[in-house]
C-alpha positions in Angstrom: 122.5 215.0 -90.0 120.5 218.0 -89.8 122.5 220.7 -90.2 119.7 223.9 -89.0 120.5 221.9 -85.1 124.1 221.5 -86.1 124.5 225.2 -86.6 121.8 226.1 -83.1 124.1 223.9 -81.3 127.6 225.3 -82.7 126.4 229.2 -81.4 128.8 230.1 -78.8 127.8 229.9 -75.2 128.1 233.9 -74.9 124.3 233.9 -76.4 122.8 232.0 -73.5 120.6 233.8 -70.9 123.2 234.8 -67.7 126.7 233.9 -70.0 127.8 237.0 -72.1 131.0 238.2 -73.6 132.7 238.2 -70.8 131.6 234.7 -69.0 132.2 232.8 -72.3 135.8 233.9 -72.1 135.4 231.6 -68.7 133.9 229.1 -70.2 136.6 229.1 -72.8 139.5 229.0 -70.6 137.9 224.7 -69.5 137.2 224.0 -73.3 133.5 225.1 -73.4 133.1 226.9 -76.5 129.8 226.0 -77.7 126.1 225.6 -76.4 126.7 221.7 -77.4 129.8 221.5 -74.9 128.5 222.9 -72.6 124.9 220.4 -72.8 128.0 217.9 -72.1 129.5 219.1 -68.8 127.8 216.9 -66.8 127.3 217.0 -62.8 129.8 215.2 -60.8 127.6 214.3 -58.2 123.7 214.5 -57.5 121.8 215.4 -54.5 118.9 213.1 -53.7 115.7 213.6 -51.3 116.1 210.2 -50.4 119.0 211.0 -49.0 117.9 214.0 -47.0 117.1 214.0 -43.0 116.0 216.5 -40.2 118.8 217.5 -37.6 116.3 215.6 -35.1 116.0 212.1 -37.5 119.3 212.0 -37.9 120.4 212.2 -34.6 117.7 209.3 -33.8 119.7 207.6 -36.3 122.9 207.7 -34.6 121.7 206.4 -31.3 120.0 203.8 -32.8 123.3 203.0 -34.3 123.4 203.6 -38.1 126.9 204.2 -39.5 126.5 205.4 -43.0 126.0 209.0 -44.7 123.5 211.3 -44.1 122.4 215.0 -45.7 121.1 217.8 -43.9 120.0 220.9 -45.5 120.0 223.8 -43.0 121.0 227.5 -42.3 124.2 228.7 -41.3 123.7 230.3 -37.9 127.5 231.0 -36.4 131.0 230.6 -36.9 133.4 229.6 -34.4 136.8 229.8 -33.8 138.4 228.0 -31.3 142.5 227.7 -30.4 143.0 224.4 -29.0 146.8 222.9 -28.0 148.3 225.4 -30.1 146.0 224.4 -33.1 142.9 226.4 -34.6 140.0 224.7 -35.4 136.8 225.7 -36.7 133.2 225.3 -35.9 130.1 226.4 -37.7 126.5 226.0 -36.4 123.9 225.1 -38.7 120.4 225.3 -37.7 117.2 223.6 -39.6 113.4 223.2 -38.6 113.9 220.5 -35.9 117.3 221.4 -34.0 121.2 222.5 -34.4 123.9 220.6 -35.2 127.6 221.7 -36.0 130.4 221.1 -38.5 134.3 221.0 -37.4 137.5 221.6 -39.6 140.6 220.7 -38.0 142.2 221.7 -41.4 142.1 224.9 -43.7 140.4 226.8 -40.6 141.1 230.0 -42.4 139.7 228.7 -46.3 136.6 227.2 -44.8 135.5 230.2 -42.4 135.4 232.5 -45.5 133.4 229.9 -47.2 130.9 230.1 -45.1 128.3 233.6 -44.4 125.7 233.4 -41.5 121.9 233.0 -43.3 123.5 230.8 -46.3 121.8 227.6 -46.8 123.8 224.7 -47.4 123.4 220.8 -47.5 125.6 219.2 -45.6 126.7 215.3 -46.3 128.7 213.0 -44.5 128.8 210.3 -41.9 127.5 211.9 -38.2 128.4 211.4 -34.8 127.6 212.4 -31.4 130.1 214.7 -29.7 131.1 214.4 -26.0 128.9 217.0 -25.0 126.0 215.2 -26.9 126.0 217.6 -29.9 125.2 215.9 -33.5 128.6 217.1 -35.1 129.7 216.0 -38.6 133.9 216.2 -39.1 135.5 217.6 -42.3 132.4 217.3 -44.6 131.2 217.6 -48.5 129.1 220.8 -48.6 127.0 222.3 -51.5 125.3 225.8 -51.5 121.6 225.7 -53.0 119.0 228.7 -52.6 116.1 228.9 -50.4 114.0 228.4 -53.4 115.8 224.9 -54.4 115.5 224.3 -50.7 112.0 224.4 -50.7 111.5 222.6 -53.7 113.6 220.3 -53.0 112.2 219.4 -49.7 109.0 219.3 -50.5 109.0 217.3 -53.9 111.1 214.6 -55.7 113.7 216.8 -57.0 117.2 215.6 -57.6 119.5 218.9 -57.6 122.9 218.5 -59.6 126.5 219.5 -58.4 128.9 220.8 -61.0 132.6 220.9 -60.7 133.8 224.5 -60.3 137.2 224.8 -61.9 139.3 227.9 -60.5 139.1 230.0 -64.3 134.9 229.8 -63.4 135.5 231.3 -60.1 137.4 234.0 -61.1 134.5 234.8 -64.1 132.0 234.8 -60.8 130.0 232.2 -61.9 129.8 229.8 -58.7 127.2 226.9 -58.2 124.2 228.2 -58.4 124.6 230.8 -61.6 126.3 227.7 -63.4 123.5 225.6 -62.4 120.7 228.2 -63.7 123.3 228.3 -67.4 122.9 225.0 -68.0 119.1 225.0 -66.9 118.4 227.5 -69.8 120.7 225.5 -72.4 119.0 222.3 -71.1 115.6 223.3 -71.5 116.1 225.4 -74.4 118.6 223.2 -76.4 118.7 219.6 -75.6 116.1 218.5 -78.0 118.5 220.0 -81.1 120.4 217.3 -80.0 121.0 214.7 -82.8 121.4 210.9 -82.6 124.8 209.4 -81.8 124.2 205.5 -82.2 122.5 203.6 -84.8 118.8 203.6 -84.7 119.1 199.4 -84.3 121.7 199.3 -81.8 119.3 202.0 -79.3 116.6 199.6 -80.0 117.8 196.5 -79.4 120.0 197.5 -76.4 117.0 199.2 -74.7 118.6 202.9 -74.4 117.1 206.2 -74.5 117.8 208.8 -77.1 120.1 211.1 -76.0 118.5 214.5 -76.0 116.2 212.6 -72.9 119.7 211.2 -71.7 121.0 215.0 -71.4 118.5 216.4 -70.0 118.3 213.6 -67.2 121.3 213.4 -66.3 121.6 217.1 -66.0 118.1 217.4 -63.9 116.7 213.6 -63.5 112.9 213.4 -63.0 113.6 210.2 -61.0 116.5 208.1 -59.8 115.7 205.1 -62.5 116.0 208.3 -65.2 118.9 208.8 -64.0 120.5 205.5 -64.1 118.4 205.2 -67.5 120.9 208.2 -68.7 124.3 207.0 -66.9 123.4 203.4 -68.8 122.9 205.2 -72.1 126.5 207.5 -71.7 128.4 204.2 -70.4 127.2 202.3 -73.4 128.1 205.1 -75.7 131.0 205.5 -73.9 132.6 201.9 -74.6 131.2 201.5 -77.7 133.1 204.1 -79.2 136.5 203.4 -77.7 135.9 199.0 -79.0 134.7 200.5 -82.4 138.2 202.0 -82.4 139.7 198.9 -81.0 138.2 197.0 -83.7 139.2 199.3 -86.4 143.1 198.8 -85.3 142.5 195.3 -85.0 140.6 194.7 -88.7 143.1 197.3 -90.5 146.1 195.2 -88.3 144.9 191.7 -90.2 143.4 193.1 -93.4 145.7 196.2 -94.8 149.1 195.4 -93.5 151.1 192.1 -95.0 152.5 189.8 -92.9 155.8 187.6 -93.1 154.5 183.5 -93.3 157.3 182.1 -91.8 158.2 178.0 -91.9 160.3 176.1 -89.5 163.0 175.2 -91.9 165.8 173.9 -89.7 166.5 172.2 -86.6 167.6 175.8 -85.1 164.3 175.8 -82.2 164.8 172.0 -81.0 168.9 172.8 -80.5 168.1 175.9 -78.9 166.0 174.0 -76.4 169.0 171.0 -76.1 171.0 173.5 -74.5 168.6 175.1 -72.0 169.6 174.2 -68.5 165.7 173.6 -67.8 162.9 172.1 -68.9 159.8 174.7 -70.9 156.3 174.4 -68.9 153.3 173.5 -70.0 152.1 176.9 -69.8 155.4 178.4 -71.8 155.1 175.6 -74.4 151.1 176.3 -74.6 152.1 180.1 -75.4 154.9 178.9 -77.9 152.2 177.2 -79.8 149.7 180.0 -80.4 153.2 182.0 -81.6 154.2 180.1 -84.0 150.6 179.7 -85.6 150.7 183.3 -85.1 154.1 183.8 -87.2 153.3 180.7 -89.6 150.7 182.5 -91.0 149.8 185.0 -93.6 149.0 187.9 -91.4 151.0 189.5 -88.7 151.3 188.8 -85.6 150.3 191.4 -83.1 150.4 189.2 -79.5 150.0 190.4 -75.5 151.8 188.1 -73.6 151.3 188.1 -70.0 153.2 186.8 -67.2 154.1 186.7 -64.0 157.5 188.0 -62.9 159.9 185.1 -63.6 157.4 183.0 -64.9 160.2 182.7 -68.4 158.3 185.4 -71.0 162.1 186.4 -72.1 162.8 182.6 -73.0 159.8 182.2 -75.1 160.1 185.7 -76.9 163.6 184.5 -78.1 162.4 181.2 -79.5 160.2 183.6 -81.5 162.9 185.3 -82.5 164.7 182.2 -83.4 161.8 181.6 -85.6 162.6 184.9 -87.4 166.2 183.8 -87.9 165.5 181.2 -89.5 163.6 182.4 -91.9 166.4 184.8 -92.8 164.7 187.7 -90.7 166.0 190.4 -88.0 164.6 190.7 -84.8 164.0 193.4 -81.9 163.8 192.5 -78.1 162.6 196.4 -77.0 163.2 196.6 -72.9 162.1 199.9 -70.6 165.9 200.5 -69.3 169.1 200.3 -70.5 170.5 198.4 -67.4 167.9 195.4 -68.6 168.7 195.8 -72.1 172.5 195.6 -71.4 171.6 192.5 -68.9 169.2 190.7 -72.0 172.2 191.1 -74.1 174.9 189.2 -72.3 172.5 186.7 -71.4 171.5 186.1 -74.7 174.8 185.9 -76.2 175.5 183.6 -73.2 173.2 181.3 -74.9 173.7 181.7 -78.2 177.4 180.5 -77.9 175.9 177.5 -76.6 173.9 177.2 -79.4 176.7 177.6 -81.7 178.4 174.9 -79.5 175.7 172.0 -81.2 174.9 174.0 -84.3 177.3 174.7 -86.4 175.2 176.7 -89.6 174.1 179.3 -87.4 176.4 181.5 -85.6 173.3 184.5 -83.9 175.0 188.2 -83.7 173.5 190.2 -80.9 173.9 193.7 -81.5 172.6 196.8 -78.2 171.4 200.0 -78.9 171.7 202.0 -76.0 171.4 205.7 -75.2 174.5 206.0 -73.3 177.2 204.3 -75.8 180.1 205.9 -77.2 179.6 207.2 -80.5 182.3 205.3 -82.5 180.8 202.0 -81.1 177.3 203.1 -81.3 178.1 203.9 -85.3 179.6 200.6 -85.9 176.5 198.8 -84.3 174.2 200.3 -86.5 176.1 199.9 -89.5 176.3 196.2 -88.6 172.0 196.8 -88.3 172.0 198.0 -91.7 174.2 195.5 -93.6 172.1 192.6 -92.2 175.1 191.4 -89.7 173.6 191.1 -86.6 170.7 188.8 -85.9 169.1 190.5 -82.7 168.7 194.2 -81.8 168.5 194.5 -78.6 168.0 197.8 -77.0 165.2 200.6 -74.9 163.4 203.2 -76.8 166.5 204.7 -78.7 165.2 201.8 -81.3 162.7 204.8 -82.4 165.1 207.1 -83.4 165.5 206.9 -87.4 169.2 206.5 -87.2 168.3 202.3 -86.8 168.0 201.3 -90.5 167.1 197.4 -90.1 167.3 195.7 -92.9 165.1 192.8 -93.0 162.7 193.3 -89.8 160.4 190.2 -89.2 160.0 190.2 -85.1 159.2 193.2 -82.6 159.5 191.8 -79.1 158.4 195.0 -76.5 159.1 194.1 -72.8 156.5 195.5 -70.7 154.1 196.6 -72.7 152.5 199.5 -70.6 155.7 201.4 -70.8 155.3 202.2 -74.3 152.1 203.5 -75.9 150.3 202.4 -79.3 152.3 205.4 -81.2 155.8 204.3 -79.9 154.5 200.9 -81.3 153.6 202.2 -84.1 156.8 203.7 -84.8 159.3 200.7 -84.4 157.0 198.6 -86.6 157.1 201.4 -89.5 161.0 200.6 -89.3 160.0 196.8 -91.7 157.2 195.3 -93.4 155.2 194.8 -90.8 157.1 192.5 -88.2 155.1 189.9 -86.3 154.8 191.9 -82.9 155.1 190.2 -79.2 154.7 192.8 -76.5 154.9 191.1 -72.8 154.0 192.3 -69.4 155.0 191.2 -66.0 151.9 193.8 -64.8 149.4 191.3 -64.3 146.5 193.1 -66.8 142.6 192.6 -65.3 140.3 191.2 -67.7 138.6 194.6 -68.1 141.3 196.1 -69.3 142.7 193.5 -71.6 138.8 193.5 -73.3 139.7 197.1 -73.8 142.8 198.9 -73.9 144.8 195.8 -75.4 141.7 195.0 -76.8 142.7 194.6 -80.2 145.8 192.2 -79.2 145.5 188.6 -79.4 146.5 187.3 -75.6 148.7 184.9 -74.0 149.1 183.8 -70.9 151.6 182.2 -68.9 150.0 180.9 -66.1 152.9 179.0 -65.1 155.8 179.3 -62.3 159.3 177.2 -63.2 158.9 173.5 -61.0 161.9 174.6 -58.6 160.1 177.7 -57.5 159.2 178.6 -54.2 156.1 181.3 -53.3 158.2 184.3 -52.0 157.3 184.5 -48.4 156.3 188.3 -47.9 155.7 190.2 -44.3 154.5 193.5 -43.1 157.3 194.9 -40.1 156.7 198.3 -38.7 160.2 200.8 -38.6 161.0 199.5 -34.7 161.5 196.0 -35.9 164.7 197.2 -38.6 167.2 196.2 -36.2 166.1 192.8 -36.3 165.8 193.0 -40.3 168.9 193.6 -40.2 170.0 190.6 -38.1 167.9 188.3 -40.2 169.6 189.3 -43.2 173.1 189.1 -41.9 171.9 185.7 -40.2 170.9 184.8 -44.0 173.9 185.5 -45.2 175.5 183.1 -43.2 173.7 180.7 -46.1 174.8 182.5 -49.1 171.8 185.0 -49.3 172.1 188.4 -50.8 169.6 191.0 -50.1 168.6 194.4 -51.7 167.5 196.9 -49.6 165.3 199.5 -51.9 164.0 202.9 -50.7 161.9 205.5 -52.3 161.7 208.2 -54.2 161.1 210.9 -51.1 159.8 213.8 -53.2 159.6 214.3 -57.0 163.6 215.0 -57.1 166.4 213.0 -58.4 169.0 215.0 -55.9 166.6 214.1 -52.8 166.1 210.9 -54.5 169.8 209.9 -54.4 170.5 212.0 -51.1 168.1 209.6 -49.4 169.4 206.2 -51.3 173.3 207.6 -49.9 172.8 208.4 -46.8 171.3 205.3 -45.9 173.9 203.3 -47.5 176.6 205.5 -45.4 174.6 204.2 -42.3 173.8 201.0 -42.7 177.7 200.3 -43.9 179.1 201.8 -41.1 176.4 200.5 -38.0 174.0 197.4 -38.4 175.7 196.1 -42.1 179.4 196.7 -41.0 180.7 193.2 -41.1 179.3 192.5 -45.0 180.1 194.4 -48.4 177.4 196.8 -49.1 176.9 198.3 -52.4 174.9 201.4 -53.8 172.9 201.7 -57.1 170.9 204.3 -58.0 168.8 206.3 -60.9 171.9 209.2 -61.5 174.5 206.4 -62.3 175.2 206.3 -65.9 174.1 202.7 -67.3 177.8 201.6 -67.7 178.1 202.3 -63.7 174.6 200.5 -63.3 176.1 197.5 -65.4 179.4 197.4 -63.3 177.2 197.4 -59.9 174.9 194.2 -60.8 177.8 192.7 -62.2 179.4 192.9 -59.4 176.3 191.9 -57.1 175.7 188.9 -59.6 179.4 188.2 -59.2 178.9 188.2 -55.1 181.3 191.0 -54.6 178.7 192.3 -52.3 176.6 191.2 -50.0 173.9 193.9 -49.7 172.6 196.1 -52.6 171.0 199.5 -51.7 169.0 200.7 -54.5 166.4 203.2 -55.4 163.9 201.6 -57.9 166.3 201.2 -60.5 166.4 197.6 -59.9 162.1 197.5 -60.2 162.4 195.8 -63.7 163.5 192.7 -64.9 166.8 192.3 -63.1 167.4 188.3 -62.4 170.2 187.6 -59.4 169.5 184.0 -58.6 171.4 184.3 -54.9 169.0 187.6 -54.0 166.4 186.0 -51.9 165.6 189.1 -49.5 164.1 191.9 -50.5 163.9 194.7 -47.7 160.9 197.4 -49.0 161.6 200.7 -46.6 158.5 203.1 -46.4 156.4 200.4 -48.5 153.0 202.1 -47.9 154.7 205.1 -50.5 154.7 202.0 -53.2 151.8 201.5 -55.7 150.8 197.6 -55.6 152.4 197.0 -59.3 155.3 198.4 -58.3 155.9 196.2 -55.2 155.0 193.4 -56.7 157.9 194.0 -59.5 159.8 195.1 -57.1 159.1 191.5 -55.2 159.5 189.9 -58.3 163.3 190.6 -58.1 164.1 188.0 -55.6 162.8 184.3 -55.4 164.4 183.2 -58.9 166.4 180.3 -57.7 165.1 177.0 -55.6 165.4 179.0 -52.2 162.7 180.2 -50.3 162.7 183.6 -50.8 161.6 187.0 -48.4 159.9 190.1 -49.4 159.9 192.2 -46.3 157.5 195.2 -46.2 158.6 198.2 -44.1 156.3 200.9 -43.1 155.5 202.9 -39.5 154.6 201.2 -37.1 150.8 202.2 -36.7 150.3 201.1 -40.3 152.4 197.8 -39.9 149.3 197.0 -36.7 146.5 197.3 -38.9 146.0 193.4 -40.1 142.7 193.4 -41.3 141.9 195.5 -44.5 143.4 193.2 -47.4 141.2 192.4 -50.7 139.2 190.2 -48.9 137.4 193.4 -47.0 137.6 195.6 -50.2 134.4 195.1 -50.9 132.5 195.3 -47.9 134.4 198.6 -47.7 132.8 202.5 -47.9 134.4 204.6 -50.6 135.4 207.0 -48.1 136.9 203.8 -45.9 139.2 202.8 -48.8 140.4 206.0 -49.4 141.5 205.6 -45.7 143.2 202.5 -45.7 144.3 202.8 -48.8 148.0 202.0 -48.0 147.2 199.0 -45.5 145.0 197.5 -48.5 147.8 197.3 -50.3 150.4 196.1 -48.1 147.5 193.4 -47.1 147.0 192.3 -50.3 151.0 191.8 -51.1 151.3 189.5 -48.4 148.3 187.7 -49.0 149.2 187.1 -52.2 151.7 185.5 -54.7 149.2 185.4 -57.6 150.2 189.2 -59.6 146.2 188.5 -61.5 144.5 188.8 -57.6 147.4 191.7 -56.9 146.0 193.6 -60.4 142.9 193.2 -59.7 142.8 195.0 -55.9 145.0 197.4 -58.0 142.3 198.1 -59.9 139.5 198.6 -57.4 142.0 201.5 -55.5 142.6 202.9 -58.2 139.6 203.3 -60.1 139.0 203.6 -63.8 141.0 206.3 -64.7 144.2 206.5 -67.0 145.1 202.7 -65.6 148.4 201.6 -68.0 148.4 204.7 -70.2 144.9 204.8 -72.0 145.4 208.4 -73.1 149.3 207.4 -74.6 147.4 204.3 -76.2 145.3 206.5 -78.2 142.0 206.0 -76.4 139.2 208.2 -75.4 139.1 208.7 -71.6 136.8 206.7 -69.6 134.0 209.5 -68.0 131.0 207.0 -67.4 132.0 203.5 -67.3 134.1 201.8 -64.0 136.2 199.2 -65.1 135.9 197.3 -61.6 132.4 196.8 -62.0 131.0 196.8 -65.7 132.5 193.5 -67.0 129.1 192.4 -68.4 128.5 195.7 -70.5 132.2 196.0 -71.3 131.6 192.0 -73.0 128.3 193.0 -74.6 129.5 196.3 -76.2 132.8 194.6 -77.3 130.3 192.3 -79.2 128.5 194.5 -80.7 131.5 197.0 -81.6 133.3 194.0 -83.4 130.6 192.5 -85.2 129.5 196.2 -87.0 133.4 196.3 -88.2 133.8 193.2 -89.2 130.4 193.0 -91.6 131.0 196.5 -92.4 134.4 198.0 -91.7 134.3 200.9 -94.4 131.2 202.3 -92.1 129.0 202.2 -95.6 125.6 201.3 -94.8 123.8 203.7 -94.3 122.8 202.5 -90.4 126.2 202.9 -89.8 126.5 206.4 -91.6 126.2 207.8 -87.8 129.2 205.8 -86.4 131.1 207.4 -89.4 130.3 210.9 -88.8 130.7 210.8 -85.0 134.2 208.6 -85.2 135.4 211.8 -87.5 133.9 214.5 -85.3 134.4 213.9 -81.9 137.0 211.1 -82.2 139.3 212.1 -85.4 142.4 212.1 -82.3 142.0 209.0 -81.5 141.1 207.7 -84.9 144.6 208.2 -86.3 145.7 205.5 -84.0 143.5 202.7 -85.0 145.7 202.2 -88.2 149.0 201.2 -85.7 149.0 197.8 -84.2 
């Protein structure tokens, strides 16, 4: 690496023409330092000719009926504002060479008439339409400033203008679009070519990428569209090649560096086990089984994703894991995400280890729970019992971390749902043995795209499965007037021995409103529409041991009706809880009411998921993920929430669920990629990339696994930029 560029491109950003002392201290404030960072902040959106109409054309292109987005670059000629029904609104006029059109604001009247001077020239994008009084009119749209000289050059030849993000601390160091846009001109021009190589020589080559100094510069300032996509293709490649090189690192140092624990299956402990099981495994749970015991049979570690559906039996296959373990004389660790699950795991499990002791005699299984809420004296007693190797399985939620838990011979980490804890909190439990076989499960249906990459270094199961007695929860979308006859269903339900919960939200980002909202209700329903059935009340404030006492009791039918705050969204398994009543649904993510689903329909009765939202909402029938693609961006972002109540009830299958999920939400930090250890995701979208995501996965795995020290000299490059620019991320690749 040449270090006379090295040093050019290390000069802060105070020596560039426009920046200065004062400006860098700006620049400083968003984590540009350097003339390199700032060759890196890249546009978040481009302006294209193509793009670009006259008032006149595009008002030709409304009549003729065209219903996408246009641009208009034009002059601001007035502002507006009118007082309409005890609202303000705001008007501007814009004015180019063929005719006027306006632009309305029905919200932030007062920001938006400041943003605005008479004479400025802007370009204006959105979708138009034709007013009542036959105006072209454009409502509520993006806006970009550009001078009169971009204008004309733009206009008139193929230019492609960039937009930077203005963060607040650049505003207030007066440097607005257009100076920014003249900074990074200069550093482009001037400094770009400095830049050095990031890839291997062979891997640019064969994968048909440009360098990167020409994939700066155009995607800063493209000389044509295909440049541009040229330059987006080279950062996206980049982009996932680095974070599978990391992947493949964990994964290599995971199989290679750490010892494993080569089990046997010495007694007859499994086959008992599965004597007294009130049910028969499926194919898809004994499939699963198989790849775990290869997985704990042999040399190495074990280091599995097991997915799921809710109630498709992960928990019973993780404990004939950790059965496995037992027998071979080892502890194991069943991790869950709440203590009211981990308390629930623990009776049930000792449920059915006494009936395991009932046929087999030589092994009598200890279950010991580590929870944050015990007393102390017991809490001391149970990790004593840990530490003298008296208890078989540890059950407990992240208070396992805490290096009070001395385990003495540690052979099997299981982690229910998996992208609750991150690759360090992993990391830490398995530094508590020599290196346990790991099993971390999910009930989050995970897409393809993220499995290649985030769990990426985890082999992965799949249970694929439902029990045979299992019937598809039947799931409806109700607007608010219809509750009273909810209510009547449910108590018409009950009549048959069903027990419902009825869950509402968090209302704002407070426990007290949280719990005001969860009690009130309960104080209603128990006194007007529920009065003739027992209604009970759980929520997030309880202490675990009140949580415990509540299900119990629910489990126990000592009430017929449980209103509940999410509390119950994980893992809780009531076999007689066949309706699920969802207030204010639309305030849900998709993952969380499909758990949230997943809490009823665990018996042989049909089950009901019942969706509640306003009625306007409940009316519109016809955006689920069928229609998601045929959609606009700007039309998903509107019917966001009736996508996702569409695509619960059109579907049972959590995979279809996930992957809608996916497409709403975009590629950003989708089940904790920056608590995993990962680079963020700029350049690459996870809904639509598969094919690059396989081929750079490829690629990425093959260079560690011929040369995982980085030693060759082509791979000197990967070395140098995995210490430079990822050395945070790096520390991560050694935890499984």
């Amino acid at each position: 690496m040449n270090s006379q560029n090295q040093k050019i491109l290390l000069q802060s950003v105070q020596y560039l023409k426009s920046v200065g002392p004062k400006r860098a201290e700006s620049f400083k404030q968003i984590g540009i330092n350097t003339i390199r960072e700032l060759l890196f902040y890249f546009p978040s959106r481009h302006l294209d000719r193509s793009t670009v109409l006259t008032a006149a054309k595009a008002y030709g292109y409304v009549k003729g009926g065209y219903d996408g987005e246009v641009t208009i670059i034009a002059k601001v000629v007035d502002r507006e504002k009118i007082h309409f029904r005890k609202k303000e609104l705001l008007k501007i006029h814009f004015r180019d060479s063929s005719g006027f059109f306006e632009c309305v604001w029905f919200h932030g009247t007062k920001y938006f008439y400041s943003a605005f001077k008479e004479d400025e020239i802007i370009a204006i994008s959105s979708k138009p339409e034709i007013n009542k009084y036959g105006n072209l009119q454009f409502v509520h749209p993006d806006f970009d400033r550009i001078t009169e000289e971009e204008s004309n050059n733009f206009l008139h030849t193929g230019k492609i203008i960039p937009f930077y993000r203005i963060p607040k601390e650049l505003k207030k160091g007066f440097i607005g679009d257009l100076s920014l846009r003249r900074i990074i001109s200069f550093a482009v021009e001037n400094y770009a070519d400095h830049l050095e190589e990031t890839l291997p020589s062979e891997i640019v080559k064969q994968n048909n990428l440009i360098v990167l100094s020409d994939a700066v510069k155009n995607y800063h300032f493209p000389e044509s569209k295909e440049k541009f996509e040229e330059a987006k293709q080279r950062f996206k490649f980049e982009e996932l090649f680095y974070l599978e090189i990391l992947v493949a690192l964990r994964k290599y140092n995971y199989q290679t560096k750490l010892i494993g624990n080569e089990m046997k299956i010495k007694t007859s402990l499994v086959s008992d086990f599965l004597k007294v099981l009130p049910f028969k495994l499926t194919n898809a749970q004994l499939k699963v089984l198989g790849e775990i015991k290869n997985d704990m049979l042999s040399k190495y570690p074990m280091n599995r994703l097991l997915q799921g559906d809710v109630g498709s039996g992960k928990t019973i296959v993780s404990l004939i894991a950790a059965l496995i373990a037992i027998d071979n004389g080892f502890q194991a660790v069943l991790m869950a995400p709440t203590e009211i699950l981990a308390d629930q795991h623990a009776k049930t499990i000792s449920s059915l280890m006494k009936k395991l002791f009932s046929i087999n005699k030589e092994h009598k299984i200890k279950i010991s729970l580590i929870i944050g809420g015990q007393k102390k004296s017991e809490r001391n007693e149970e990790l004593s019992n840990i530490e003298l190797n008296k208890v078989d399985i540890i059950i407990g939620t992240h208070a396992l971390f805490e290096e009070t838990v001395v385990f003495n011979n540690l052979g099997l980490v299981v982690i229910d749902e998996q992208h609750r804890f991150g690759v360090k909190q992993r990391g830490l439990l398995q530094s508590k043995g020599k290196t346990p076989d790991v099993l971390v499960m999910t009930a989050t249906p995970i897409p393809r795209t993220i499995s290649m990459t985030v769990y990426g270094d985890l082999d992965v199961s799949v249970i694929d499965e439902m029990p045979i007695n299992r019937k598809p929860v039947i799931t409806v979308l109700r607007g608010e007037s219809k509750l009273p006859d909810i209510y009547k269903f449910i108590l018409d339900k009950h009549k048959s021995g069903y027990q419902s919960f009825i869950v509402y939200p968090l209302v704002e980002v407070s426990d007290k409103l949280d719990l005001k909202a969860a009690t009130d209700y309960y104080n209603k329903l128990k006194n007007t529409y529920l009065n003739n059935v027992r209604v009970g009340l759980i929520h997030g404030k309880m202490k675990w041991r009140e949580k415990e006492e509540m299900m119990l009791l629910f489990i126990n039918k000592k009430f017929d009706v449980l209103v509940s705050t999410t509390v119950i969204e994980v893992g809780i398994d009531i076999p007689d809880a066949n309706i699920i009543l969802i207030n204010d649904a639309h305030r849900f993510g998709l993952s969380q009411l499909h758990q949230l689903r997943g809490r009823v329909g665990r018996s042989d009765k049909q089950a009901y998921c019942i969706l509640v939202t306003n009625d306007s909402l409940a009316s519109k029938q016809n955006f689920g993920e069928l229609e998601l693609d045929y959609l606009s961006t700007s039309q998903i972002e509107k019917y966001k929430a009736a996508i996702r109540l569409q695509t619960l009830v059109k579907n049972v299958d959590g995979f279809k669920v996930a992957e809608v999920d996916l497409k709403l939400r975009g590629p950003g930090d989708i089940f904790g990629t920056k608590q995993s250890g990962f680079p963020e995701l700029k350049f690459v979208n996870l809904t639509e990339d598969m094919e690059l995501i396989i081929n750079t996965k490829k690629i990425a795995f093959t260079l560690i696994n011929n040369d995982p020290g980085l030693k060759l000299p082509d791979n000197n490059i990967v070395r140098i930029n995995l210490t430079n620019y990822y050395s945070e991320n790096l520390k991560y690749a050694e935890i499984g």
